[in-house]
N, C-alpha and C positions, 0 to 999 in steps of 0.2 A: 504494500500500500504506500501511496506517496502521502507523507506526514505534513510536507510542506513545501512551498516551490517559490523559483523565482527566475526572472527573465531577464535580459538584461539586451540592448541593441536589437529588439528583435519588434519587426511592425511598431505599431504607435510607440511603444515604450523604450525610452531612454534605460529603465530598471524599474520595476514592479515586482516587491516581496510578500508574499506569505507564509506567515509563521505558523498556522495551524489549519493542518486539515482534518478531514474525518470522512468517514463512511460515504455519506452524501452533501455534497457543498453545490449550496446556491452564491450567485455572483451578481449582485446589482449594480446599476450604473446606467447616466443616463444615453443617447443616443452617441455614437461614434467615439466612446470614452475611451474602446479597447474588451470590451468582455466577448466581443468573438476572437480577438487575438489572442486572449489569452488562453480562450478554448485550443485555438491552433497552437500555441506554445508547447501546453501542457501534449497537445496529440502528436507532436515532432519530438516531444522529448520521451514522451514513453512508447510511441514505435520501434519497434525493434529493427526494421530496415530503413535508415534515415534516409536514404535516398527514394526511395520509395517515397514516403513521408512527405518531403519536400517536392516529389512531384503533381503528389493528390492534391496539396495546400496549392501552387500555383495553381493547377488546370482548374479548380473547384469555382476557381474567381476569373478565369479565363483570362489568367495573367501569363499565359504560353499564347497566346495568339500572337501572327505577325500578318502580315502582307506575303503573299505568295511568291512576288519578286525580293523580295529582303528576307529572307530566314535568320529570326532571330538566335542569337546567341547564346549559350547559357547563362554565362555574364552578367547580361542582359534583362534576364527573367530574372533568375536569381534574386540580382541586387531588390527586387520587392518584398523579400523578406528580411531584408536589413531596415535599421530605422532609419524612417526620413529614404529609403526607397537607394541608397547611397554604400553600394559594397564597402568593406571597410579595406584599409592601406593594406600594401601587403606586408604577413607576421606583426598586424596592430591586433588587438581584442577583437574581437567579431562578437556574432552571435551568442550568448553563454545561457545556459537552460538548465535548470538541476533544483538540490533542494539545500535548503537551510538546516544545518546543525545548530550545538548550543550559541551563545552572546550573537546571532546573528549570522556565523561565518559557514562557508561553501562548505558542502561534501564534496572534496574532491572527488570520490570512490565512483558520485552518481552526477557527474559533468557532461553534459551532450554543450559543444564547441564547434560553432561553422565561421570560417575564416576564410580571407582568399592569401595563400599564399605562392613561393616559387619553391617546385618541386626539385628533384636532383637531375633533373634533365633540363635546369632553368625552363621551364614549363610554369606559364599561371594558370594556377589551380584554383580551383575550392576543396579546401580541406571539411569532413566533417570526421569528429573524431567523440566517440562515448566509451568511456572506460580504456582512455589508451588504445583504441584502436580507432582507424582511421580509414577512410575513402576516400577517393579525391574525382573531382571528375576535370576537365580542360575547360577553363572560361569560353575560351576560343569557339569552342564545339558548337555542332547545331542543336539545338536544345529539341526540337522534331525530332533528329536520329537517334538522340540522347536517350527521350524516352521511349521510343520504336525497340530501340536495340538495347536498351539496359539488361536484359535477360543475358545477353551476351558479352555485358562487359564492353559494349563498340565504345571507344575513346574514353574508356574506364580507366583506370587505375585503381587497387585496390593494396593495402598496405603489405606488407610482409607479413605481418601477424595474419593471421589465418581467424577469421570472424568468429565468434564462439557459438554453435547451435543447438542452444540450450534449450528448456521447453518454450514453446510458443506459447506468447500470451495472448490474449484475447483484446481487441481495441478495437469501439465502434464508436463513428460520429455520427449523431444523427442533426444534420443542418436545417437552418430556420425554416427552407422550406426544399419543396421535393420529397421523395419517398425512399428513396435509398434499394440497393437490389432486392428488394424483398422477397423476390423467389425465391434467389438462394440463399437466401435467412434460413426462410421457412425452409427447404431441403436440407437445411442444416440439422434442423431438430425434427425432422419426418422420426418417425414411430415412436417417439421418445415422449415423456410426460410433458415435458415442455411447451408444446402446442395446445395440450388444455387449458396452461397458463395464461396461453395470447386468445385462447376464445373465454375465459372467464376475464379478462380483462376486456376486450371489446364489447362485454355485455353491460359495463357501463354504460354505453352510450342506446345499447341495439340487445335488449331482456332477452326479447325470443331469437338473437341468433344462437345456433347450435350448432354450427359447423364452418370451418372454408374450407377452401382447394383452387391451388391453380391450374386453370384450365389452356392448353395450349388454343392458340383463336388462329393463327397463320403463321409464316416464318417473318413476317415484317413485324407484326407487334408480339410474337412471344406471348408466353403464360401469361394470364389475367388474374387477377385476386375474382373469386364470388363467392359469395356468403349463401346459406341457410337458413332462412329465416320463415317459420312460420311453413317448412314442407316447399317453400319457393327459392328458385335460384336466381339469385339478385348480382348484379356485377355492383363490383367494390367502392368502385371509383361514382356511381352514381348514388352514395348510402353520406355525403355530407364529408368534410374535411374532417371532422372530430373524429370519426370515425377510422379515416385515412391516418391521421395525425399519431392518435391511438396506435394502430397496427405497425406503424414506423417506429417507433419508441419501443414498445415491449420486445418485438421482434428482433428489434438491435439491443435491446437488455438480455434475452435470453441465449443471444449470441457473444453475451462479453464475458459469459461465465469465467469467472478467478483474473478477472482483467478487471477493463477500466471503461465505462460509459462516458459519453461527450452529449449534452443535449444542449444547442442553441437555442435560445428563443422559444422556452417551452409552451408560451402560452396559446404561440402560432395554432391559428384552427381549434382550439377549444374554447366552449363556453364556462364560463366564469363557473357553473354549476356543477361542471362534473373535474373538476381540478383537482381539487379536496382527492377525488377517490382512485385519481392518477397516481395522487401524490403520495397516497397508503399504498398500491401496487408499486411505486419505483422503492420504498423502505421497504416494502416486504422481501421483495427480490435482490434487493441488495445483499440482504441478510442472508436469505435460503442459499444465494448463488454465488455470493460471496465476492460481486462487482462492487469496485468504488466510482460514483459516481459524481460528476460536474454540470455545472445548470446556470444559466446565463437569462436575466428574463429583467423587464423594466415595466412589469404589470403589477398592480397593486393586487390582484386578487389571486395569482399565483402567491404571490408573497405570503399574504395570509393564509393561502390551502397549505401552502410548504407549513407557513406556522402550527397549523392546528394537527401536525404531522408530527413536528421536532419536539412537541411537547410529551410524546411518548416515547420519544429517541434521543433524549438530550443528548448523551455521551457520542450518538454515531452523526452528528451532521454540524454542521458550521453556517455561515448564512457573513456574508464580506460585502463592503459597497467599494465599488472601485471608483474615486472623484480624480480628477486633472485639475490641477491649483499652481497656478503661475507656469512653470516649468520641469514637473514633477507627476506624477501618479500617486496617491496615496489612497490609502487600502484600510478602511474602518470596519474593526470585528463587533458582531453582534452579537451577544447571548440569546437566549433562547428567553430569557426573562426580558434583554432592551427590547426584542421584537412584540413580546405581550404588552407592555408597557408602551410602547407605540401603538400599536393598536388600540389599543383603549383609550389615547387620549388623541386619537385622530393624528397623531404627529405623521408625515411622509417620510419614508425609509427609504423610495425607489432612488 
């Protein structure tokens, strides 16, 4: 479990520290503060294939586009996950992502470090390196070939040290919006108790559904989500957002078992009314499945569902406001009693 984390050069942030995590951590802040960067921080620094990593966070925001006459660079793309959009010198500090030990200072042991440096074939690089070991890929490169041929190593370099392939962990982001692969979620957990879990949670929003299944429709659209409901076979996507929104979230929970959930903007597509009983399904599953989870939201009424949640979970969750003041990030913890106590005197916490 990550205890504590902190960012340093990386998207909006100059440096942004937290001292205490837990089980399930919500993250407030107002519009463009940084709380999807820091979802993306924490998902680059606990991937276990950084390169990887770094190419889903570009393409996600469609920061690998270029002009068909100009192919862009690695370089290029890249430098948009340095702060201020700006690679750093080369062998200056770069990127630094990892967690906080005691009076404040680094774990070295648990440091993910992206730099651009000059390799030993004077080559500029981008180094990324966690736990002493390192990748590097050629600035120069075409960032299209880069990620075509990564399987291959094309214009790779990878360090001496030999990668360690330990077990795999589990890590799912589910983004403000879109549905994420959800087939193969669900083919993930086919015959397994698992999928009773994703149709008793969808019956929050839909009582009499009893069942899904994806049904193949043609080779251009792939398997469809359709439900069961009432002895009728309903398609997915015609049953409301909540509903879609729901199936996104569980299905990527039940896929992160002994890992780490990512949910942005949770309140996207739900009503205010059924939050509350989302938010007892993501502590319960936390717990059974033994995910740590992250949660990004600027809704008053998630806040409050989350609350009326942490009050049966005080030791497993946390609740952070992330504000921007003058030239800085700073990061205000909440108890589980200031959030009661805002509530009740109508105070704003978002």
């Amino acid at each position: 479990m990550c205890n504590s984390f902190f960012a340093k050069n990386f998207r909006t942030f100059k440096e942004i520290k937290i001292e205490k995590l837990a089980k399930v951590n919500l993250f407030l802040g107002g519009n463009s503060v940084g709380k999807t960067a820091l979802l993306e921080a924490l998902y680059l620094h606990l991937h276990q294939n950084k390169m990887e990593a770094i190419e889903s966070l570009l393409m996600n925001k469609d920061e690998h586009l270029s002009h068909e006459d100009d192919p862009s660079s690695i370089g290029s793309i890249v430098r948009h996950l340095f702060h201020n959009h700006q690679l750093s010198n080369f062998n200056d500090e770069g990127i630094m992502l990892g967690e906080v030990v005691k009076q404040g200072k680094i774990n070295k042991n648990k440091l993910t470090e992206i730099k651009t440096t000059i390799d030993e074939d004077d080559d500029e690089v981008l180094s990324v390196t966690k736990n002493k070991i390192s990748e590097y890929a050629l600035l120069g490169g075409d960032f299209n070939e880069f990620y075509r041929h990564y399987g291959m190593r094309y214009r790779h370099r990878t360090s001496r040290h030999k990668l360690k392939s330990g077990k795999k962990i589990s890590l799912q982001f589910v983004h403000s919006s879109g549905s994420g692969d959800i087939v193969k979620m669900w083919d993930n957990i086919d015959l397994t108790d698992k999928q009773a879990k994703v149709v008793e949670a969808l019956q929050i929003i839909e009582p009499n559904l009893s069942g899904i299944k994806f049904v193949e429709q043609n080779r251009r659209r792939g398997r469809v989500a359709k439900a069961s409901i009432n002895g009728e076979i309903v398609p997915f996507k015609s049953m409301g957002d909540g509903i879609n929104r729901i199936l996104y979230i569980v299905l990527s929970m039940v896929n992160a078992q002994d890992g780490y959930l990512l949910i942005d903007e949770f309140e996207n597509g739900l009503h205010y009314a059924v939050q509350e009983q989302v938010w007892k399904v993501i502590f319960s599953l936390a717990e059974s499945l033994n995910v740590q989870v992250f949660v990004t939201t600027h809704s008053s009424d998630c806040i409050k569902a989350f609350g009326s949640q942490w009050k049966n979970n005080k030791e497993n969750a946390t609740m952070h406001r992330i504000d921007f003041y003058k030239t800085k990030h700073i990061v205000e913890f909440y108890s589980c009693e200031d959030l009661d106590s805002a509530i009740q005197t109508h105070t704003e916490v978002r």
